[in-house]
C-alpha positions as CSV (number, residue, x, y, z in Angstrom):
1,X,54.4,-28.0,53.2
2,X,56.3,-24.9,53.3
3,X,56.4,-22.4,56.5
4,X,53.6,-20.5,58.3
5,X,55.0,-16.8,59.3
6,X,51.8,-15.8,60.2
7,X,50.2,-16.1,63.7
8,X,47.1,-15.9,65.2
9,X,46.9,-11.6,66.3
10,X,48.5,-10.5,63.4
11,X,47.6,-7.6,61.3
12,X,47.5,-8.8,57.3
13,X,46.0,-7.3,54.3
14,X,44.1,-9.3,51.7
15,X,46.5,-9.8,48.3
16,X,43.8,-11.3,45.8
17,X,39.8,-12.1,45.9
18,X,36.9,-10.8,46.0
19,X,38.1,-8.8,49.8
20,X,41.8,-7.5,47.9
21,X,43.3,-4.7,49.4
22,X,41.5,-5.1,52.8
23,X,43.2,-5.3,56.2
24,X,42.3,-7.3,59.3
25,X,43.1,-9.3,62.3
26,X,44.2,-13.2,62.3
27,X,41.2,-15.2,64.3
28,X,42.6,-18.6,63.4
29,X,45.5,-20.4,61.9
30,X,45.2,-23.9,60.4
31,X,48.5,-24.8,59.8
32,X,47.4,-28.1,58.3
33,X,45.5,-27.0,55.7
34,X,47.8,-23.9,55.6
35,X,45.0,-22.0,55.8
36,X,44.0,-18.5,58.1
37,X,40.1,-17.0,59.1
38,X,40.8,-13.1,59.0
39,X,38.2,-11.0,61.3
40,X,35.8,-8.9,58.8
41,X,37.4,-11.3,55.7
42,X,35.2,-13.6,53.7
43,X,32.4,-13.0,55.5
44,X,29.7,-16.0,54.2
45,X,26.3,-16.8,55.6
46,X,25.3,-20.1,57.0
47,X,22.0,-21.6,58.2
48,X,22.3,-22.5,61.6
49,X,20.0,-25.0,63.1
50,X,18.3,-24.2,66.4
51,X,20.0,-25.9,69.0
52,X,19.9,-25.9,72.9
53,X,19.9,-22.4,73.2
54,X,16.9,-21.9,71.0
55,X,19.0,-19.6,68.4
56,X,19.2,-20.9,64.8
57,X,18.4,-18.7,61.6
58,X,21.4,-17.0,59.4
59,X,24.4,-16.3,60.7
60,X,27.3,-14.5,59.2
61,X,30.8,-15.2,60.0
62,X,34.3,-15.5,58.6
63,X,35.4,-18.3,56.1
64,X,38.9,-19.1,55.9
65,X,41.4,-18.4,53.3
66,X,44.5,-19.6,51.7
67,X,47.4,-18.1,53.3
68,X,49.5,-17.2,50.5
69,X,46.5,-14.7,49.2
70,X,47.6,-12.6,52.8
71,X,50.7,-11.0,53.8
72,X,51.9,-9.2,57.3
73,X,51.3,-5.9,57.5
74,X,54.4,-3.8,58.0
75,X,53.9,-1.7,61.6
76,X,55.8,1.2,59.9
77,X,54.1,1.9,56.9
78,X,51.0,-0.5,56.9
79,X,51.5,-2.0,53.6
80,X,52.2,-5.9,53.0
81,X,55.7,-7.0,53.7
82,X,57.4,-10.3,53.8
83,X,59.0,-11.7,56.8
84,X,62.7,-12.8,57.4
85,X,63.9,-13.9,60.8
86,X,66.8,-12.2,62.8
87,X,68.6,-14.6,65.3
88,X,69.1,-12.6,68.5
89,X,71.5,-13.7,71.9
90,X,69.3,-13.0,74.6
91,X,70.5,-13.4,78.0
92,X,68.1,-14.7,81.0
93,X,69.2,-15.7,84.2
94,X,73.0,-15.6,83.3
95,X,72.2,-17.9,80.2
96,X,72.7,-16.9,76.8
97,X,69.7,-18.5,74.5
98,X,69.4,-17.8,70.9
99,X,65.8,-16.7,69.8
100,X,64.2,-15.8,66.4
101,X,62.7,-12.2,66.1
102,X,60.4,-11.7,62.6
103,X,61.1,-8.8,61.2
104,X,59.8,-6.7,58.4
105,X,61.5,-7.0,54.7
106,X,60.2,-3.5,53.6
107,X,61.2,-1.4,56.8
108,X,63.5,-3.7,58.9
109,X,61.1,-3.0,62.0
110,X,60.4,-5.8,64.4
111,X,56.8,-7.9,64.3
């Protein structure tokens, strides 16, 4: 299984399907099926049994998709973008750690 650079709050835009081109926000992440539910992104309709609260009928909601068919959406331009990692020293409480910052492959700018 390769890497998951994508988090749950990200902004990522749709690559391929029948939602291309369309942007949205990370709901879930399912990083064992390597798989991501975007808000307002494969939105399928399921019948939905009545249950304790009395509701039931059709409900839409968001299906999830594979997650090489999204990419991050760079903050600077707000097109897709890869991800590298930038290794940062970072001192706290006279300690020096070393932490990963993503950053964006088209501008540079921080995620």
């Amino acid at each position: 299984m390769g890497k998951m650079n994508i988090k749950k709050g990200d902004t990522v835009a749709v690559l391929t399907g029948k939602d291309k081109s369309k942007q949205g926000k990370v709901i879930a992440v399912d990083t064992e099926n390597q798989r991501v539910t975007v808000e307002g992104v494969n939105r399928v309709t399921r019948h939905v049994k009545p249950g304790t609260r009395g509701t039931g009928g059709l409900v839409v909601q968001e299906a999830s998709i594979h997650i090489s068919n999204v990419a991050i959406v760079d903050p600077a331009d707000k097109k897709p973008t890869r991800i590298k990692t930038r290794i940062e020293q970072v001192e706290r409480d006279g300690r020096t750690k070393t932490t990963r910052v993503r950053v964006a492959a088209r501008s540079g700018k921080d995620i």
